[in-house]
N, C-alpha and C positions, 0 to 999 in steps of 0.2 A: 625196294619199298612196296609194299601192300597197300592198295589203297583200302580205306576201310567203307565198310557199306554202308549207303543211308538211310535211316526207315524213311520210305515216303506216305506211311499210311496216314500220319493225321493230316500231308498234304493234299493228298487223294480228299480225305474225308472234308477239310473244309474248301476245298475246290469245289466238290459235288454241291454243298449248303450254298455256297456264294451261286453258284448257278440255279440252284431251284430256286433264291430268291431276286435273281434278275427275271426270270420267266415267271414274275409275280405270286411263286409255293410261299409258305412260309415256313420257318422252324417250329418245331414242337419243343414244349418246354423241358424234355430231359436232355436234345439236342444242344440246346440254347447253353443248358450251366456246364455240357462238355466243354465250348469255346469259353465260359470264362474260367473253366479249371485249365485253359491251355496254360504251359509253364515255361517253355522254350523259348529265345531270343526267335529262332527261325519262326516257331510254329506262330507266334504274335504277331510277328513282320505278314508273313501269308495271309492272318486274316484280316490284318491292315490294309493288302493289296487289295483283298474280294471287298473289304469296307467300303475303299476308295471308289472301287469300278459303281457296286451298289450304288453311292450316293452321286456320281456322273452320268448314269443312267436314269434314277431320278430327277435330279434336279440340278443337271448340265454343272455348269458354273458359276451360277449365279449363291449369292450366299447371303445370308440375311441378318443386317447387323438392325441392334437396339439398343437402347439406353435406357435408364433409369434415373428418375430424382426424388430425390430421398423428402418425400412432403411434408409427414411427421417424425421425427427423429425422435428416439429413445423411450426410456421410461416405459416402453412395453410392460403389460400386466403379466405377459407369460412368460415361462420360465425353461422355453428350447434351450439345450445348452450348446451349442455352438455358437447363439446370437449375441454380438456386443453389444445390443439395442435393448436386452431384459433386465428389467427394474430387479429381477432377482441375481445379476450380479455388477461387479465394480471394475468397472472398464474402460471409464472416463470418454466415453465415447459423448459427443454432441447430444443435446436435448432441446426440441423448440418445438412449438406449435403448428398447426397445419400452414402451409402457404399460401403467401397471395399469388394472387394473377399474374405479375410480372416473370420472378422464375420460370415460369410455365411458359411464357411466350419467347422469355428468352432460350430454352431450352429445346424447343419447339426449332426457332432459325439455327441456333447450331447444327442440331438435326437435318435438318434441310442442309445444311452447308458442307458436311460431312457424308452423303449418302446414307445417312441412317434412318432404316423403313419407319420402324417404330420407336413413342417416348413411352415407357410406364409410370404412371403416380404410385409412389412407394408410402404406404403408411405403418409406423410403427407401433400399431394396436391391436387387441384383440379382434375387435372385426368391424364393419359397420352396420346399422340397425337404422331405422327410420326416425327422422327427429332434424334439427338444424345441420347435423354436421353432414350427414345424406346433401344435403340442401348445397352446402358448400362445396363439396367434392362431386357435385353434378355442375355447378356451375366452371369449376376449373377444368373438365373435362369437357366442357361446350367452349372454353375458350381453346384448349387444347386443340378440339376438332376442328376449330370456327379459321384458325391458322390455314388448315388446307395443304400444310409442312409434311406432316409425318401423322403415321397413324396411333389414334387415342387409346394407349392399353392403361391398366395399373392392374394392382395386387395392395391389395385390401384388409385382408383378413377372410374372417368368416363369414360369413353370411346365411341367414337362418329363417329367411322368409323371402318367395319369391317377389313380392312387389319391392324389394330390394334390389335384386338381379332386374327386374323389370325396371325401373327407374335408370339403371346405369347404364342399359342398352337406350333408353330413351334418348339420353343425354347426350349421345354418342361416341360411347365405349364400343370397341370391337372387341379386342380378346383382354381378357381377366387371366392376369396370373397366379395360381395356385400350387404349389407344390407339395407332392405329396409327401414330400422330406426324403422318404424312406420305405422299408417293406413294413408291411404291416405287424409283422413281428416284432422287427426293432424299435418299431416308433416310442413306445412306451420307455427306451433306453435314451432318447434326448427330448422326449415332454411328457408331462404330466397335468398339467394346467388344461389341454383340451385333447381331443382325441383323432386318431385317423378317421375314426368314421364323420366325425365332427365334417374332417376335409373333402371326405368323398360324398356327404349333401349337401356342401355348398358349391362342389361343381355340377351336382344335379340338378339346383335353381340357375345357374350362372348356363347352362346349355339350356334346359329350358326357356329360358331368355333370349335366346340366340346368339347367346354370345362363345366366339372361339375359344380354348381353353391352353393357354402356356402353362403348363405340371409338368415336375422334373424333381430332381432332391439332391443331394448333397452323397458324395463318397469321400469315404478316409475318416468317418466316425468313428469307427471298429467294428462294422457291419461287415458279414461274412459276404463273401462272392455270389453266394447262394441268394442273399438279401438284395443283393443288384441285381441278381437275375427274376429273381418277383416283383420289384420296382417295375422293369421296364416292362416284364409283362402286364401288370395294373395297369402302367398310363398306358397300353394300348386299350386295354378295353375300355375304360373310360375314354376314349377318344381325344387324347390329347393333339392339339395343334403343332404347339410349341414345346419342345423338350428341354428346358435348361438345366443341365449337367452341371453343379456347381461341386469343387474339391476342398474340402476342409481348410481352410487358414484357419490354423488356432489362435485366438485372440487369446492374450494374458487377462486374467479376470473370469475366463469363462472357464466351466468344469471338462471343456474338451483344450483347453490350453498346453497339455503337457501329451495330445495322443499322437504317436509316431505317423508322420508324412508315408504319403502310399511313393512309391518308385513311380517316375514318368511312363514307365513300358507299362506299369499296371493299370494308369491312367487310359492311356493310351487303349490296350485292352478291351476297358469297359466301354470306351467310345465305341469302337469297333461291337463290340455285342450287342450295344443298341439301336447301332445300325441295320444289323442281321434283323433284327426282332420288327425294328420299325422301317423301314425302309424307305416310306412315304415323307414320315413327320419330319419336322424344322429341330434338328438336334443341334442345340444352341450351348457352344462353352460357355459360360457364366464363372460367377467368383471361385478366386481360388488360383486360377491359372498359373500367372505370373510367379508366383511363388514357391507353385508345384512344379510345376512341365519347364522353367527357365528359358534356357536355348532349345527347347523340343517344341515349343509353343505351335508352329508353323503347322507340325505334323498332325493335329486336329485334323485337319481336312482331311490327308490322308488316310486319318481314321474314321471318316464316315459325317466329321461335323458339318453341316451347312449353314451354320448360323454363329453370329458371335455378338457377345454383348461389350458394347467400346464405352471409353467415359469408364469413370471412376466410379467404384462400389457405393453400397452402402454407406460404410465406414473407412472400407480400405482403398488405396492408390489403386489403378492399370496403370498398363504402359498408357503410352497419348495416345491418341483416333490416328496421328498422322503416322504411326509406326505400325499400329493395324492395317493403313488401308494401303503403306510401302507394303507389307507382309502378301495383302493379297494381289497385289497388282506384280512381285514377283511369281506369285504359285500360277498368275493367269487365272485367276480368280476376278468376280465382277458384282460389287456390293450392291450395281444399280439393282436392286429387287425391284421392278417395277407389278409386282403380282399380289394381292393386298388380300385375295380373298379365298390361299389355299385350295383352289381348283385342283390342282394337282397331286391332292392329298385324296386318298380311298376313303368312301365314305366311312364315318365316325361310327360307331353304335353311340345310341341316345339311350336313354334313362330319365328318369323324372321326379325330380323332389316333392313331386304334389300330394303323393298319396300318404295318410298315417304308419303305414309297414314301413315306409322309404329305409330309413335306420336300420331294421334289421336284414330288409334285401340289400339294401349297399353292403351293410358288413360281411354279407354271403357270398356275394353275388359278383362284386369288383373290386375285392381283397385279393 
């Protein structure tokens, strides 16, 4: 028997990448979409191993979990189609008004109780603007802070003037979650109701404000490989913080309810690619997981994630916090994040919502 030969060229090739970007190089972006057109069970596994090394040369062991509560449920104005929370379709998901302060403090001690760094205030609206409900959503975020539990984030909507962003850094907001869904290209393939660029000047006010910025988007829309790999390039240049990586759950009722599940390896994959790209940032699994990755779930980490979001969705289940934190207490993994102020992140590029042109340099500039 003959043994047969093996190409080792795309091992060579992403062996070389994983080292220029332990020695702080970075990929260029015709580089970047070779790794995610890799197709091979080996050639994925390889750049899963360089993922891994990357993100323990970064950011050791330590992994950074959060949570979310859901403050205003439903009846959203806008019409994203993956959301079971838009008034434009029929998906029997929960509907209530903003919450009170209890929630909040209760959510607050689980958090603490669980190792989990950060809570986010989730609302399901178009955005906030100044007026009473500003008023209220500042005060649950002073109670949020005032705990001294876990650190105060949310994700808001839009936002469309800075004494807006400047108010919710007052109150004691740290990081604002914003995602930018998608590449700029395909955005306009799950909303219509408001725009990318809409998204990329209300992270312009929200860093002018000083506040850190969690942006990430969603895979398994039907967005091409190519569209993941300008995602990730955007949220570097915007300077994102936090990267949550969320995978398509199709909700019944929504117009993405019938689009074919990505494979776990290709999950898998894009972790990895965004690792190579970012290397610094808090690349956070979010919604989707469970449903997609199954019994692969663990292997996150080994693709470059350091961050995980525990507690149940939006809408939909997670597993429990206590079979998360079995997960990472077998990989030797350590959720105590005790690091709150991303030191360890390369500094950001800044930008600035203040000027008239802003709209058409963002849509040039950090597309």
């Amino acid at each position: 028997m003959i043994a047969k030969a093996v190409d080792v060229t795309n091992h060579s090739r992403i062996s070389e990448l994983g080292q220029r970007v332990l020695a702080g190089g970075t990929v260029a972006r015709p580089e970047a979409q070779w790794l995610f057109e890799l197709e091979s069970a080996a050639d994925i596994f390889d750049l899963i191993a360089w993922a891994n090394r990357i993100r323990e040369h970064f950011k050791g062991n330590k992994i950074h979990l959060c949570s979310i509560v859901n403050a205003k449920a439903g009846a959203c104005s806008e019409n994203c189609s993956f959301c079971a929370q838009s008034s434009f379709h029929q998906t029997g998901s929960p509907k209530y008004g903003f919450i009170d302060p209890e929630p909040v403090v209760e959510a607050a001690d689980e958090a603490n109780k669980n190792q989990v760094t950060a809570v986010g205030l989730v609302a399901a609206w178009k955005g906030l603007k100044e007026g009473p409900m500003l008023d209220e959503v500042c005060d649950r975020i002073r109670e949020l802070a005032k705990t001294g539990k876990t650190r105060p984030d949310a994700s808001l909507g839009i936002i469309k003037s800075q004494a807006v962003a400047d108010r919710l850094k007052e109150a004691g907001l740290e990081c604002y979650g914003h995602n930018l869904e998608s590449s700029k290209r395909f955005f306009p393939s799950h909303c219509s109701s408001h725009t990318y660029e809409d998204r990329i000047e209300t992270i312009g006010y929200l860093k002018k404000a000083g506040l850190k910025i969690c942006s990430g988007g969603i895979i398994g829309m039907g967005e091409t490989r190519d569209d993941r790999c300008d995602l990730a390039f955007s949220l570097k240049e915007i300077g994102a913080n936090v990267v949550p990586i969320n995978i398509l759950n199709p909700i019944k009722g929504t117009p993405f309810e019938n689009v074919t599940p990505l494979p776990p390896l290709e999950i898998l994959k894009t972790i990895a690619c965004f690792r190579f790209i970012l290397p610094r940032q808090e690349i956070m699994i979010a919604g989707g997981r469970t449903v997609n990755l199954r019994d692969m779930q663990s292997m996150v980490f080994s693709a470059g994630a350091s961050a995980l979001m525990v507690g149940n969705y939006l809408t939909t289940l997670n597993q429990s916090v206590e079979k998360d934190l079995q997960m990472l207490k077998d990989l030797g993994l350590d959720p105590n994040w005790d690091s709150h102020d991303f030191a360890d992140q390369a500094d950001a590029p800044s930008f600035s919502a203040a000027s008239p042109a802003f709209d058409e340099a963002a849509a040039t500039t950090f597309a």
